[in-house]
C-alpha positions in Angstrom: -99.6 -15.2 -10.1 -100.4 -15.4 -5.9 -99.5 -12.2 -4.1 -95.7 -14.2 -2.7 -94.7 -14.1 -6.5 -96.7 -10.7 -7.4 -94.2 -9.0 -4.3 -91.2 -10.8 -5.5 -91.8 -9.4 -9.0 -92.5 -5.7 -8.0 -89.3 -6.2 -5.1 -86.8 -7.0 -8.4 -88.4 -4.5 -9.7 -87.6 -1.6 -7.6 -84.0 -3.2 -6.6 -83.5 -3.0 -10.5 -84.6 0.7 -11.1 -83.5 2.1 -7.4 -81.2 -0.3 -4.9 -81.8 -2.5 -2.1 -80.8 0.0 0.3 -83.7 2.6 -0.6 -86.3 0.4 -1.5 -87.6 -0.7 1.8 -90.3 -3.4 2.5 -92.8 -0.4 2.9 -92.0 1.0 -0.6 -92.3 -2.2 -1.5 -95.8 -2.7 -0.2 -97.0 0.5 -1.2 -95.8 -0.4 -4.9 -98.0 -3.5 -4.4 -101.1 -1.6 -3.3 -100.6 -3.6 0.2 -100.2 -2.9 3.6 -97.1 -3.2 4.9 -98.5 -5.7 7.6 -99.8 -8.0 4.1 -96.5 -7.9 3.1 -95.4 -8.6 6.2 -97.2 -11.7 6.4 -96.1 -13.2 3.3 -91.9 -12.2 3.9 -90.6 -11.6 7.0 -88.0 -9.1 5.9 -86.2 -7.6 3.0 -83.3 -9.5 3.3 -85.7 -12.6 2.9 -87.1 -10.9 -0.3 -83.5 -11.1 -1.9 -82.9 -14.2 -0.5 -85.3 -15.9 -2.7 -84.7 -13.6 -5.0 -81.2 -14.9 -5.3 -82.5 -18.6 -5.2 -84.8 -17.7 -8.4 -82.2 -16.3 -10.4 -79.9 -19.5 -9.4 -82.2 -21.8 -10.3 -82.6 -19.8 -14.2 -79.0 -19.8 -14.6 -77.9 -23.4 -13.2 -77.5 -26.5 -15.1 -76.7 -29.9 -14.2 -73.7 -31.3 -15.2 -75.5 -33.2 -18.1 -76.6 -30.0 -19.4 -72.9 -27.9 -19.5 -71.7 -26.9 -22.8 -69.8 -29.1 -24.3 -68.4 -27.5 -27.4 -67.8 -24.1 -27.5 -70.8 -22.9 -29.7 -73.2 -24.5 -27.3 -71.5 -22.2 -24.7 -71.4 -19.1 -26.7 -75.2 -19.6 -27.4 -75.1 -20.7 -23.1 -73.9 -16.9 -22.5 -76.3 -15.1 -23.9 -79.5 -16.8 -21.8 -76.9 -15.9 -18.8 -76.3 -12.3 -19.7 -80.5 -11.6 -20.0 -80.5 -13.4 -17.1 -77.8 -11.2 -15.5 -80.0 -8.0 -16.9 -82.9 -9.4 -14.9 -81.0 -9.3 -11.6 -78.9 -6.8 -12.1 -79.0 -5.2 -8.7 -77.8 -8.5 -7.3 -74.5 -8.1 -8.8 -74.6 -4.5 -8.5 -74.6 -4.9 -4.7 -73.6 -8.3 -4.2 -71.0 -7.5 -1.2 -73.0 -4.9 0.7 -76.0 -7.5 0.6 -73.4 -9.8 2.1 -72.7 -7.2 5.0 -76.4 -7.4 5.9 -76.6 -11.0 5.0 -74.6 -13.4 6.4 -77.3 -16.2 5.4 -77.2 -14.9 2.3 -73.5 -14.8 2.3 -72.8 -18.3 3.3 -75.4 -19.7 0.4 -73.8 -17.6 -2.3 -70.2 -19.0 -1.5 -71.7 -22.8 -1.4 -72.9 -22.0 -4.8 -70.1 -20.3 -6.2 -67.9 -22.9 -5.2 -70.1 -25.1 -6.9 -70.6 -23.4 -10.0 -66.5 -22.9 -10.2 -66.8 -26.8 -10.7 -69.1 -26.7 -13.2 -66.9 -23.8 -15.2 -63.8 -26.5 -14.7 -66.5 -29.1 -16.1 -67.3 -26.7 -19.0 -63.4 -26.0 -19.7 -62.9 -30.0 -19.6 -65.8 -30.5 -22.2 -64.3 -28.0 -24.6 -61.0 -29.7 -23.9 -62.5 -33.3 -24.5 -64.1 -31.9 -27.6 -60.8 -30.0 -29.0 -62.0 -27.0 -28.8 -59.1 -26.2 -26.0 -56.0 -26.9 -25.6 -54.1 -26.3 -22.3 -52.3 -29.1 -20.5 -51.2 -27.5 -17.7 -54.2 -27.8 -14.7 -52.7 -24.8 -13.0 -53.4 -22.6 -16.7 -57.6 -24.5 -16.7 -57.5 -23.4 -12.6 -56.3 -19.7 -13.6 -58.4 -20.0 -16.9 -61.5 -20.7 -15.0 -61.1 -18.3 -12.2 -60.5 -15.4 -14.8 -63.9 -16.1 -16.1 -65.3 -16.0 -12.8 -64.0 -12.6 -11.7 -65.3 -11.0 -15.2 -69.4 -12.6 -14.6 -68.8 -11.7 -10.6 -67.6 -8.4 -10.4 -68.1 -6.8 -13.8 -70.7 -4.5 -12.6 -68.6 -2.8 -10.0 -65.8 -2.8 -12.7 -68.1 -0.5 -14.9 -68.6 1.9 -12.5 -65.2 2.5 -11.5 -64.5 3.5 -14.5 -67.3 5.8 -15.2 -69.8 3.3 -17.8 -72.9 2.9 -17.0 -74.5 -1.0 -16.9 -76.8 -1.3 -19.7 -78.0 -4.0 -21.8 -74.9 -3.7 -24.6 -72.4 -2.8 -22.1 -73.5 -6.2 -20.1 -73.4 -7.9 -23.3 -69.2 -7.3 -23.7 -69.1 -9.1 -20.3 -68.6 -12.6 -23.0 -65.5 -10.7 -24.7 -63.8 -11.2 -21.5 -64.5 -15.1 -21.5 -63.8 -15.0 -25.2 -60.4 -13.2 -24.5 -59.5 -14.9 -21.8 -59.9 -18.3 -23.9 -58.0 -17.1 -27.2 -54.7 -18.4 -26.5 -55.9 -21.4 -26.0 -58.2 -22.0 -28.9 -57.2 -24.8 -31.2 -59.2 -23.2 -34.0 -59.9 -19.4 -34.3 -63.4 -18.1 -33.7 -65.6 -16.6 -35.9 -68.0 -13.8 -34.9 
């Protein structure tokens, strides 16, 4: 592992355990076992740190069109590798609109992707309709549909602790009985857990 990925490691560590806010580039460093000025050289900034950060954990939980579920047990199976994903970043999610406030680069990216990864949920949607898995004829129901499922994976995190639950690996889990819930009335064949 070179020192860039060693800091990036030990960086998502201490975002996960702490917050961005209190874990500086110096805490950082000195979790390293590095001078600040090391650190320094290899990442300008913290906000660069989460950056890539970001990019990583896109890159884990993107797939190309090709690869989208297209039956419904394919995407059940699909959100699972998301939600230990999700575990592994946590923080972002945790934070994700105060990182925007100090982020505008970081901002901008994450609304090109999530615009583009609204598409691919409409893809997924259409691929479970194609395959009769869903029903719905009305586009307007697959827009609402699909942005439903969005809100729950976005802001779920920040939904927890408003109402008092802590974010933990089971309570991240239930984050696909919202998906699962908000596609029941439109199953063509009930699910089995």
């Amino acid at each position: 592992m070179s020192r860039k990925e060693a800091i990036l490691e030990v960086a998502l560590k201490l975002f996960n355990e702490t917050s961005t806010q209190s874990s500086t580039t110096n805490h950082i460093a000195k979790a390293m076992g590095i001078s600040p000025g090391n650190l320094h050289y290899h990442y300008k900034n913290r906000e660069e740190i989460i950056r890539l950060l970001y990019i990583q954990m896109r890159k884990e939980t993107t797939l190309s069109i090709d690869e989208l579920p297209k039956s419904l047990e394919v995407l059940r199976e699909h959100e699972k590798v998301l939600v230990k994903i999700r575990w592994k970043y946590r923080f972002f999610y945790k934070e994700m609109l105060s990182l925007f406030a100090r982020d505008s680069e970081l901002e901008e990216l994450y609304i090109k992707d999530n615009i583009a990864h609204r598409r691919r949920i409409r893809q997924v949607m259409n691929n479970l309709i194609i395959n009769g898995d869903l029903a719905i004829d009305d586009e307007e129901d697959i827009d609402f549909l699909v942005d439903t499922i969005s809100l729950s994976w976005q802001f779920y995190d920040s939904f927890l602790y408003t109402i008092g639950e802590e974010l933990n690996t089971v309570s991240l889990q239930k984050a696909i009985n919202y998906t699962a819930t908000a596609m029941k009335p439109f199953l063509v064949k009930k699910e089995t857990t």
